[in-house]
Every structure is written in C-alpha cells, then in structure tokens.
Biopython code that builds the backbone (N, CA, C, O; Angstrom):
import numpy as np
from Bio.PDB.StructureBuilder import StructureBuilder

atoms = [
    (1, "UNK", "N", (48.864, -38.541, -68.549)),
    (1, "UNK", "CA", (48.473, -38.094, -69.876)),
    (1, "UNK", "C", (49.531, -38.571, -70.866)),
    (1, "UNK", "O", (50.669, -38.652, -70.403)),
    (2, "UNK", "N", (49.353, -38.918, -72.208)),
    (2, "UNK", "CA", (50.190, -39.577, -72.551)),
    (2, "UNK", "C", (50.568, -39.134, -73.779)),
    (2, "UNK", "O", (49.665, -38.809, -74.551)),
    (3, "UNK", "N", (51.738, -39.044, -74.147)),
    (3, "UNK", "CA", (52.437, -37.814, -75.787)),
    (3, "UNK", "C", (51.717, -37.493, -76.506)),
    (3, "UNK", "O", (51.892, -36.291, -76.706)),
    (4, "UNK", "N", (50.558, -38.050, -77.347)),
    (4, "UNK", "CA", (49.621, -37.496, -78.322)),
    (4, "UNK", "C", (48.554, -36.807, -77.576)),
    (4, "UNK", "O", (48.263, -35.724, -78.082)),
    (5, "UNK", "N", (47.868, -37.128, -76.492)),
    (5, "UNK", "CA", (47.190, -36.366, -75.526)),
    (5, "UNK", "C", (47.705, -34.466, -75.778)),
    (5, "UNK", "O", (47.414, -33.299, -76.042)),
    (6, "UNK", "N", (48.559, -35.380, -75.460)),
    (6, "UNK", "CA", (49.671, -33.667, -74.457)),
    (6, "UNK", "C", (49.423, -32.946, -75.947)),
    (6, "UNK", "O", (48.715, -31.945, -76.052)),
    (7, "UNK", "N", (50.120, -33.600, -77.133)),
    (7, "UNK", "CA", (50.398, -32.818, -77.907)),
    (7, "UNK", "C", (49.200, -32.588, -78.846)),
    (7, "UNK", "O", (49.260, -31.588, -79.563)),
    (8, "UNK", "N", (48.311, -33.244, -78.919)),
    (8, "UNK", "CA", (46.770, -32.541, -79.355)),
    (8, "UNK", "C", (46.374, -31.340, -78.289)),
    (8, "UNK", "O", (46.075, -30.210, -78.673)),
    (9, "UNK", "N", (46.406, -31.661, -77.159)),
    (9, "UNK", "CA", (46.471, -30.325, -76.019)),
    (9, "UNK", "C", (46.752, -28.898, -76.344)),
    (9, "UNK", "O", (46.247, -27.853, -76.754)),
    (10, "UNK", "N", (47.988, -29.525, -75.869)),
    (10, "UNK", "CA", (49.073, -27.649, -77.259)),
    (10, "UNK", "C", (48.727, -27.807, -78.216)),
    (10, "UNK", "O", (48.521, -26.655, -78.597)),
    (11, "UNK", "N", (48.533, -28.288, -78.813)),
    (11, "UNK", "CA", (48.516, -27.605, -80.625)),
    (11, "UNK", "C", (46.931, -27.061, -80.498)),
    (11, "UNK", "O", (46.662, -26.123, -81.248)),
    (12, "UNK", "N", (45.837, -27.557, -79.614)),
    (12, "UNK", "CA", (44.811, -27.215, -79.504)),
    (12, "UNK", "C", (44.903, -25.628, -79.006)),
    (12, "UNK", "O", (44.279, -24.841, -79.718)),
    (13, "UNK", "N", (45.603, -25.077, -77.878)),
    (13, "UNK", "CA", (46.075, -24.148, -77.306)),
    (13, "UNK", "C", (46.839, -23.275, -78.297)),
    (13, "UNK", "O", (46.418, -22.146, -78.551)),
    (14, "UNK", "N", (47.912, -23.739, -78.847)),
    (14, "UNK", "CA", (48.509, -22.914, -79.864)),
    (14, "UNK", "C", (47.459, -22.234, -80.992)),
    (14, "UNK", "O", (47.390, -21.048, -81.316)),
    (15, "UNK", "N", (46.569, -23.507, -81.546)),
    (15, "UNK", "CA", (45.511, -22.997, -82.039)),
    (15, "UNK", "C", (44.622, -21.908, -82.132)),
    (15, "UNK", "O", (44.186, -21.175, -83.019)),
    (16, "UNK", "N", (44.440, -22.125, -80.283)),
    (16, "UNK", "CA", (43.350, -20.785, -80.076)),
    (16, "UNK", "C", (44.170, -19.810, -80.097)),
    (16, "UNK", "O", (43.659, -18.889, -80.733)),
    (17, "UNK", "N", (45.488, -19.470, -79.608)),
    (17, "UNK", "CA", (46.191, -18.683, -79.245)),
    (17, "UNK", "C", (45.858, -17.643, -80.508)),
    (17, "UNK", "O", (45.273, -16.562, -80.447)),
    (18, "UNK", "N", (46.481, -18.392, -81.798)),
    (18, "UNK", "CA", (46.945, -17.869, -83.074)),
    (18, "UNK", "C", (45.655, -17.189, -83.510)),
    (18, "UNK", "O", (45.466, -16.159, -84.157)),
    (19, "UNK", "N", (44.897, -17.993, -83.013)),
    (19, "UNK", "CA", (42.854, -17.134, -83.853)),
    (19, "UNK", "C", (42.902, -15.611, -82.859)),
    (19, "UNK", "O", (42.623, -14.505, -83.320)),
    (20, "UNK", "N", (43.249, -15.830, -81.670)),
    (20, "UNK", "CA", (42.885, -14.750, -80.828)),
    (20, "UNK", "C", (44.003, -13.673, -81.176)),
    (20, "UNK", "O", (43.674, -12.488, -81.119)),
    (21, "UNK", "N", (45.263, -14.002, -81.521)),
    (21, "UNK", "CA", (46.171, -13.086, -81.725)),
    (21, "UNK", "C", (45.953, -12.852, -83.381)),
    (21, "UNK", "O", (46.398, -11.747, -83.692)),
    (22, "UNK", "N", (45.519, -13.419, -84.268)),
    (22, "UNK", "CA", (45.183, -13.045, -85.620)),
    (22, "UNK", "C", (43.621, -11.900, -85.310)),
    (22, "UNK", "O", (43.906, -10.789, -85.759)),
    (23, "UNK", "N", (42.655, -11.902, -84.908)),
    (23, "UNK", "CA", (41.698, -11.394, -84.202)),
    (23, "UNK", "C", (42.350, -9.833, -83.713)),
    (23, "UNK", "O", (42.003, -8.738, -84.156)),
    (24, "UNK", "N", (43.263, -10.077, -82.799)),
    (24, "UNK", "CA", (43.923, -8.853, -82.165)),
    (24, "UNK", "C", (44.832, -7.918, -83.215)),
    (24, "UNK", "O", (44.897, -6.689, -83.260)),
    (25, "UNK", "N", (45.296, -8.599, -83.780)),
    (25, "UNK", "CA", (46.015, -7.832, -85.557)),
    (25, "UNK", "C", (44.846, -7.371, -85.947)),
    (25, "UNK", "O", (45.113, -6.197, -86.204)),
    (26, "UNK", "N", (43.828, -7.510, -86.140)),
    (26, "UNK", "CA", (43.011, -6.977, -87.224)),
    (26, "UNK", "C", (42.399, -6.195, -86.232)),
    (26, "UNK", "O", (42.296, -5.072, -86.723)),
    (27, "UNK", "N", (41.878, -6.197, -84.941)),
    (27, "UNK", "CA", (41.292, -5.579, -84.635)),
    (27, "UNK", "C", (42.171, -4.270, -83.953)),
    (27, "UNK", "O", (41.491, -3.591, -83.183)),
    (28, "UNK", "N", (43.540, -3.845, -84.129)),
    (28, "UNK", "CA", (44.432, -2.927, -83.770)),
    (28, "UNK", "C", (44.945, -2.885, -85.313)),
    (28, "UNK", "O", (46.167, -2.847, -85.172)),
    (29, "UNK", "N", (44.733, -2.874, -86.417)),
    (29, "UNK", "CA", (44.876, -2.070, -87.702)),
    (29, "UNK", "C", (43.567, -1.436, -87.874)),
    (29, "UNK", "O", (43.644, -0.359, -88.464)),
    (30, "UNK", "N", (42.662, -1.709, -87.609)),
    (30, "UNK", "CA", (41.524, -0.609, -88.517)),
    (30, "UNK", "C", (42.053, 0.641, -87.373)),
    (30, "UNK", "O", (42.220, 1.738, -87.904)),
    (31, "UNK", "N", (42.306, 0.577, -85.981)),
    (31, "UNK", "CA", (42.217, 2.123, -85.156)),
    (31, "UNK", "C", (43.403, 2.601, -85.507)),
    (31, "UNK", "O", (43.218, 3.817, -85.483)),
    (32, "UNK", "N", (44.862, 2.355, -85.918)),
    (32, "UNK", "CA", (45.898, 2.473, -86.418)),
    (32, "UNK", "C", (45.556, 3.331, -87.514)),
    (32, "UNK", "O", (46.032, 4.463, -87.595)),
    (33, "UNK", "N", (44.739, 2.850, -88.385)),
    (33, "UNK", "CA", (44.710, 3.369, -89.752)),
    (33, "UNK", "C", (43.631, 4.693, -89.723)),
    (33, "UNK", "O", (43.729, 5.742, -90.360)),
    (34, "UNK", "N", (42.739, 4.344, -88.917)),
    (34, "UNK", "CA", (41.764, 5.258, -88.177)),
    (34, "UNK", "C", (42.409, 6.908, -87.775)),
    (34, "UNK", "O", (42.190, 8.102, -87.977)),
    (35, "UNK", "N", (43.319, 5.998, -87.086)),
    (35, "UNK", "CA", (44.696, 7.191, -86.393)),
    (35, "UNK", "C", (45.438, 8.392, -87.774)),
    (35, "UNK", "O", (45.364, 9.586, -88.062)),
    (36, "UNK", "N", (45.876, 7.600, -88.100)),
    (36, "UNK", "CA", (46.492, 8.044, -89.344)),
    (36, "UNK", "C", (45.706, 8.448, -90.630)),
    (36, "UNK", "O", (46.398, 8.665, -91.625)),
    (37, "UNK", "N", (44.598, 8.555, -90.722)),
    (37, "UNK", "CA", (43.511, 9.179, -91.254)),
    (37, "UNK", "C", (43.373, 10.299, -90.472)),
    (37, "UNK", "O", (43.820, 11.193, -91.190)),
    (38, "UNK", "N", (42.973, 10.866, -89.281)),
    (38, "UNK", "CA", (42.548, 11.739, -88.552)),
    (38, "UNK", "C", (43.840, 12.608, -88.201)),
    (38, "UNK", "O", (43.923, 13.826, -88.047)),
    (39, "UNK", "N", (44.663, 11.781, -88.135)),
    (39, "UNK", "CA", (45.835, 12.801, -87.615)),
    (39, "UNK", "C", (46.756, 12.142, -86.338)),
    (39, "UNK", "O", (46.035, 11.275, -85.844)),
    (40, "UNK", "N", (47.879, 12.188, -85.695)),
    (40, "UNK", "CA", (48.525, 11.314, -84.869)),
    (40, "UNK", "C", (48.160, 12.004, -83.662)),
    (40, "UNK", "O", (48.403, 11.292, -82.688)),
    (41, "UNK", "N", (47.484, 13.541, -83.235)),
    (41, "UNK", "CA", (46.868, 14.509, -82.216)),
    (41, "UNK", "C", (45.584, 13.671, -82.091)),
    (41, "UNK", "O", (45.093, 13.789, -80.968)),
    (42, "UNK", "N", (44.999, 12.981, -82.788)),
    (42, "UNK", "CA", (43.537, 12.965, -82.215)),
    (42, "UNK", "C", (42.911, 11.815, -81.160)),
    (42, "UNK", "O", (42.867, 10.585, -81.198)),
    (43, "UNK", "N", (42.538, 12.632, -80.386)),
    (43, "UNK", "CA", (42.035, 12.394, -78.371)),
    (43, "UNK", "C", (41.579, 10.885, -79.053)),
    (43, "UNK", "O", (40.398, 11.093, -79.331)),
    (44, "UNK", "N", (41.871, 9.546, -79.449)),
    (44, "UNK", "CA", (40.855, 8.665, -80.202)),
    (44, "UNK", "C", (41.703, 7.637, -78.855)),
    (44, "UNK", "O", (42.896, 7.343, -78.938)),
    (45, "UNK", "N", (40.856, 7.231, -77.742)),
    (45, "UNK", "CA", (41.362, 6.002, -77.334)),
    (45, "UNK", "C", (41.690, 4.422, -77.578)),
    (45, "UNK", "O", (42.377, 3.540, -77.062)),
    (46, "UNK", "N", (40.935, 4.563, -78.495)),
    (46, "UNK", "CA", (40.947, 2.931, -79.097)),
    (46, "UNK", "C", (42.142, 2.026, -79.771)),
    (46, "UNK", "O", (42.254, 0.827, -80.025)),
    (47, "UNK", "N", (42.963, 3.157, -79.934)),
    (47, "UNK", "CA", (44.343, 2.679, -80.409)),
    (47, "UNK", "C", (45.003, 2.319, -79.150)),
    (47, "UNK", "O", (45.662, 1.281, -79.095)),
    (48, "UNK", "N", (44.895, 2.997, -78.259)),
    (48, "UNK", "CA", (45.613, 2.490, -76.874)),
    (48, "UNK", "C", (45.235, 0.911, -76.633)),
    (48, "UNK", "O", (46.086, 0.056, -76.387)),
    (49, "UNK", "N", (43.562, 0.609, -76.762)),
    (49, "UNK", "CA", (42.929, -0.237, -76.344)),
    (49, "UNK", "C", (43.049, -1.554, -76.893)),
    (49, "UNK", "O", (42.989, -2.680, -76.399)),
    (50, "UNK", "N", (43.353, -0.824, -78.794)),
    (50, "UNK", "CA", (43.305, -2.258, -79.404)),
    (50, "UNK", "C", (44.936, -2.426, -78.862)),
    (50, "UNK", "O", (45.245, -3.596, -78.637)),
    (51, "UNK", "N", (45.875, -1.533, -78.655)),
    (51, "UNK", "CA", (47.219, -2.138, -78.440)),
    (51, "UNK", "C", (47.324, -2.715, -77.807)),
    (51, "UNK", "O", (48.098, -3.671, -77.871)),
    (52, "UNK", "N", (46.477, -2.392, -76.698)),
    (52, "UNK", "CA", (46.880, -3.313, -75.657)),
    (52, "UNK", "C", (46.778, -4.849, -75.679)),
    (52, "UNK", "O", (47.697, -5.655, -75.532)),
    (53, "UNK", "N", (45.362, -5.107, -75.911)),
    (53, "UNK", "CA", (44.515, -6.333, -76.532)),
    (53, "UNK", "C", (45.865, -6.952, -77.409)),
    (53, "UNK", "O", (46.439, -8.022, -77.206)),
    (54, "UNK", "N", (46.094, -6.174, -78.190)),
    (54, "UNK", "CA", (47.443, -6.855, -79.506)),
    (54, "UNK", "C", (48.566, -7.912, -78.710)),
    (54, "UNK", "O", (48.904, -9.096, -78.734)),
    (55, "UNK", "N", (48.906, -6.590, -77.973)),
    (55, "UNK", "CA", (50.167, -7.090, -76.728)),
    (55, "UNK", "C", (49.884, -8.541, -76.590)),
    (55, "UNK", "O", (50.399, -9.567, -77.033)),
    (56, "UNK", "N", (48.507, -8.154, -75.527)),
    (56, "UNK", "CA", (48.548, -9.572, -74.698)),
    (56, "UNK", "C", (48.063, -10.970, -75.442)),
    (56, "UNK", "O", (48.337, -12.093, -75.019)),
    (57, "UNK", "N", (47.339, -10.701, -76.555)),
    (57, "UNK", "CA", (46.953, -12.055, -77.540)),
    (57, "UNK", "C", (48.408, -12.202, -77.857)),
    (57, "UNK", "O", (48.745, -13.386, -77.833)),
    (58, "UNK", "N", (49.527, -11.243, -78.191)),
    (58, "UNK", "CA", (50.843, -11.721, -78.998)),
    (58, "UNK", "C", (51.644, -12.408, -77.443)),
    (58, "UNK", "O", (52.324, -13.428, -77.332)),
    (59, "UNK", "N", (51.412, -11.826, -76.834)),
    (59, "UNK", "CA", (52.121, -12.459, -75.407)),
    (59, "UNK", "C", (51.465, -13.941, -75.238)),
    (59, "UNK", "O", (52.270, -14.847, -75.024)),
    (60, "UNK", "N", (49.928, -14.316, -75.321)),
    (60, "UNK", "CA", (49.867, -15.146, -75.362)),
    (60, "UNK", "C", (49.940, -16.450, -76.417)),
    (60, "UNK", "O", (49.560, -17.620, -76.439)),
    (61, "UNK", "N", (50.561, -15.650, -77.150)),
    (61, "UNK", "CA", (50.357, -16.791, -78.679)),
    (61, "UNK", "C", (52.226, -16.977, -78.462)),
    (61, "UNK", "O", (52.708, -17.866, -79.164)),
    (62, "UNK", "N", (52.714, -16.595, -78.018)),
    (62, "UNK", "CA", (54.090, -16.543, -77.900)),
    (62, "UNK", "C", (54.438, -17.826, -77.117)),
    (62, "UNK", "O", (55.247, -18.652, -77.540)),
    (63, "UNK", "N", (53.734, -17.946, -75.876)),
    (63, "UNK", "CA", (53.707, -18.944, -74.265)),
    (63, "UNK", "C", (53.172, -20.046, -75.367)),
    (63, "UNK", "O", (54.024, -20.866, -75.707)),
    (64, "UNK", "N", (52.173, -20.141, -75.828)),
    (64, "UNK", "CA", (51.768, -21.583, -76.728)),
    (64, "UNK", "C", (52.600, -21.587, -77.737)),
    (64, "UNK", "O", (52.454, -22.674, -78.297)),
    (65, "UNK", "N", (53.391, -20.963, -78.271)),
    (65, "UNK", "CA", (54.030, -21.630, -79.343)),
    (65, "UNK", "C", (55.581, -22.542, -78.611)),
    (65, "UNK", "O", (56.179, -23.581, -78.892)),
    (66, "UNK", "N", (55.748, -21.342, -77.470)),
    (66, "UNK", "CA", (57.101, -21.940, -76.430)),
    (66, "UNK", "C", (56.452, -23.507, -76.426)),
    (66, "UNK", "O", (56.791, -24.336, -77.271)),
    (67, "UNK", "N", (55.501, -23.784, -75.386)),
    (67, "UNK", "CA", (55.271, -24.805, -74.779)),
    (67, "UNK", "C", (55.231, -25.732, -76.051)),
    (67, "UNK", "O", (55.884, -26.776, -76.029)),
    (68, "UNK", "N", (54.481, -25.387, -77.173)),
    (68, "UNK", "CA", (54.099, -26.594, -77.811)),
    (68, "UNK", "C", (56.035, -27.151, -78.380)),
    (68, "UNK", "O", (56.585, -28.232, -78.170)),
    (69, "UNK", "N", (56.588, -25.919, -79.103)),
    (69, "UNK", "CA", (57.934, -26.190, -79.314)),
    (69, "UNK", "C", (58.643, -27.151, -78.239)),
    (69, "UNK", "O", (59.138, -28.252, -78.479)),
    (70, "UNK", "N", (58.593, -26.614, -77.228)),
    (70, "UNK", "CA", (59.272, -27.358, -76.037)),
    (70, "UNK", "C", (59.060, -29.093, -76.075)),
    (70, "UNK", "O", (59.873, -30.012, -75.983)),
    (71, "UNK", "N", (57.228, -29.056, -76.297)),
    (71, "UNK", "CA", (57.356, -30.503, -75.794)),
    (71, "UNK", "C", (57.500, -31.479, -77.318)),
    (71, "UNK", "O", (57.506, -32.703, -77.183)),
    (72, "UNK", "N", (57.608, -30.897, -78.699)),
    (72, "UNK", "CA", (57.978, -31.290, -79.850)),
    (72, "UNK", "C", (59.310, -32.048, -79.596)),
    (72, "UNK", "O", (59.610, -33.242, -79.568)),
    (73, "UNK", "N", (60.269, -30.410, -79.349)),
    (73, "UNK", "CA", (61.607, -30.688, -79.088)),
    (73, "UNK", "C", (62.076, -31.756, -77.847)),
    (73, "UNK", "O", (62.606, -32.845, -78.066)),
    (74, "UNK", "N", (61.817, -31.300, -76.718)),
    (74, "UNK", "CA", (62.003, -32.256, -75.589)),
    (74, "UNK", "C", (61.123, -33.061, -74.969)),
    (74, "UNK", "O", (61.305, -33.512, -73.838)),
    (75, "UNK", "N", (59.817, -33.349, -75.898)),
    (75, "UNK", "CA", (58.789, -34.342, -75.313)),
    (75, "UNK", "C", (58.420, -33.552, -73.888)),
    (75, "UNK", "O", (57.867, -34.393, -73.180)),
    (76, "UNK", "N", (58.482, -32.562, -73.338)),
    (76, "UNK", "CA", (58.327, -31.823, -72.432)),
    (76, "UNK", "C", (57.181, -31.274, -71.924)),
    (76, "UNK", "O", (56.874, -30.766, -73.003)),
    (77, "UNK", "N", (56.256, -30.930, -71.178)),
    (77, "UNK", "CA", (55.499, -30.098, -71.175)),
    (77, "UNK", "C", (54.908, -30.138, -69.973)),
    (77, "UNK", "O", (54.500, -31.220, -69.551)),
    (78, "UNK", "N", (54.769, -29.005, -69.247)),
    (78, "UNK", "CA", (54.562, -28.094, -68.051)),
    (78, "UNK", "C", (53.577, -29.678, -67.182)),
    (78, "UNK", "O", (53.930, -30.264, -66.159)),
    (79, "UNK", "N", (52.433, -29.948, -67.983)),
    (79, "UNK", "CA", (51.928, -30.552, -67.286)),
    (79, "UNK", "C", (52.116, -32.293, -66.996)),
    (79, "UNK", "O", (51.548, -33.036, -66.196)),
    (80, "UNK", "N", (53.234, -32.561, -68.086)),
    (80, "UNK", "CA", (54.027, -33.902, -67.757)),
    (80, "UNK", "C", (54.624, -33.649, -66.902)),
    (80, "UNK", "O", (54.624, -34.378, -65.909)),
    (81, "UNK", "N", (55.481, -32.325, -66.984)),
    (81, "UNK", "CA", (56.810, -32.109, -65.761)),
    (81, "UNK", "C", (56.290, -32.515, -64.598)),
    (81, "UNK", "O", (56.942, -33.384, -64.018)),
    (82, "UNK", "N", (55.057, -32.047, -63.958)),
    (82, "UNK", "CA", (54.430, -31.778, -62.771)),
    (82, "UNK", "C", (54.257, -32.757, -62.327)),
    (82, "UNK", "O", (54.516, -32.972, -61.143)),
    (83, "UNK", "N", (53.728, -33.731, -63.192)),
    (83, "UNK", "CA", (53.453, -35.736, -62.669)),
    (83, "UNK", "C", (54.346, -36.039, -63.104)),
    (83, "UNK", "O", (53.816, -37.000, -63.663)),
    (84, "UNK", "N", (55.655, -36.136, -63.492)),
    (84, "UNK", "CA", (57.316, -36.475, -62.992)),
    (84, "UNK", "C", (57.169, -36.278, -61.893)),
    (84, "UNK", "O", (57.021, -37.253, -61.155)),
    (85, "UNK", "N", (57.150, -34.921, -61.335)),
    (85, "UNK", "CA", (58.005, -34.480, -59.875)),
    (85, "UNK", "C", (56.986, -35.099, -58.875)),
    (85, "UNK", "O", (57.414, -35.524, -57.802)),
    (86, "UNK", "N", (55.694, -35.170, -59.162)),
    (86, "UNK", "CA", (54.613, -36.142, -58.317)),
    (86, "UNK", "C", (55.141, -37.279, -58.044)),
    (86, "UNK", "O", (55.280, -37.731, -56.907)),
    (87, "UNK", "N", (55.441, -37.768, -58.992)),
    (87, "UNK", "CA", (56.063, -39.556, -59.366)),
    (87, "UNK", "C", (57.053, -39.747, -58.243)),
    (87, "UNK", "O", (57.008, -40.509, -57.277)),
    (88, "UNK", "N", (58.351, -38.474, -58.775)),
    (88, "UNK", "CA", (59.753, -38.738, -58.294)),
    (88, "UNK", "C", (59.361, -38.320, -56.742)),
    (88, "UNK", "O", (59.860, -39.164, -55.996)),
    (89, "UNK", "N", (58.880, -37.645, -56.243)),
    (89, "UNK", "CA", (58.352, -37.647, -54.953)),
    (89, "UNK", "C", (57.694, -38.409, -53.994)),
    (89, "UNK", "O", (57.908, -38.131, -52.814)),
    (90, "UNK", "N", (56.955, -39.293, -54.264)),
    (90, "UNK", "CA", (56.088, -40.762, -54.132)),
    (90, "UNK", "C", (57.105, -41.766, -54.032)),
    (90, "UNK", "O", (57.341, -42.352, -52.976)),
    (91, "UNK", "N", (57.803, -42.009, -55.265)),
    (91, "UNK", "CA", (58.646, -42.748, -55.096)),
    (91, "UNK", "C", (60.109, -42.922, -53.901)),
    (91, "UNK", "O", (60.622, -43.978, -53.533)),
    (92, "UNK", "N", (60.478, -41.573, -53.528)),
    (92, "UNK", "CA", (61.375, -40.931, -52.448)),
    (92, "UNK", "C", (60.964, -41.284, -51.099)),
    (92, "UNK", "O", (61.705, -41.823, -50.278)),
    (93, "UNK", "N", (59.623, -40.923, -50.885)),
    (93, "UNK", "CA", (59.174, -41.360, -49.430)),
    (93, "UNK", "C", (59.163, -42.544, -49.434)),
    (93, "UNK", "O", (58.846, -43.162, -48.417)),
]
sb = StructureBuilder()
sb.init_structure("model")
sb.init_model(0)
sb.init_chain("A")
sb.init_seg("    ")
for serial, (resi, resn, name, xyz) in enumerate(atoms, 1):
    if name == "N":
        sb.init_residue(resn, " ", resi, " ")
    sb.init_atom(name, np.array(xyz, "f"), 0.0, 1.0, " ", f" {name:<3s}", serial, name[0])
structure = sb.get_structure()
C-alpha cells in the first residue's frame, strides 16, 4: 500500500471516528441536561448509556487521531509496519 493510500485510509478512519464521536456528544448532552432538569436522584438510565456510548466513540476517535498523527509524523502506520516485518522476514530466510 503506498503513502497516499495509507493516508487517505486514516484520514478516512479519523473521519468516521470524529462523526461518530461528534454523534456521541450530542447524543450524551440532551440525557445530561435531561438529568439536571429532573433532578441528579432520578432512576433515568440513559445517562449511564449515553456515557458510555461517549466513552467509547471518544476512545475511538482518540486511536484514529494517534494512528493518523503517527503516520503524518513518522510515515508510520500499523498496517505498513506489518508488511515491513513480512518483508524483513522473507528476506531473513
């Protein structure tokens, strides 16, 4: 795969990341605000639910911004590394 590949790849990935974690912000402020309308006592699960959702879109928008940074900075990326070590292995035997 070859540098503009890779890096249309991630930025494609970073992309979705950012819609799904912009998505997860909005959809963990309306039960937040929901919350705090009703009272910080009230049995309302959905704040747990959207948090969670929040978490893991921000966890994953975090991993695509690493990777894409990474392979900006060091031309790097998880799935070049892998066909290096293919390469450098092939080549060894």
């Amino acid at each position: 795969m070859d540098s503009e590949k890779e890096l249309a790849r991630l930025h494609d990935q970073l992309d979705q990341a950012k819609s799904l974690y912009d998505d997860a912000r909005l959809e963990h402020y309306r039960p937040v605000e929901l919350m705090r309308e009703l009272g910080a006592s009230h049995p309302d699960g959905s704040v747990r639910q959207a948090t969670h959702a929040f978490t893991h879109a921000l966890r994953n928008y975090r991993v695509a911004l690493h990777k894409y940074n990474r392979f900006l900075l060091d031309h790097m990326s998880p799935s070049l590394e892998k066909t290096q070590r293919l390469k450098k292995r092939s080549t060894q035997v």
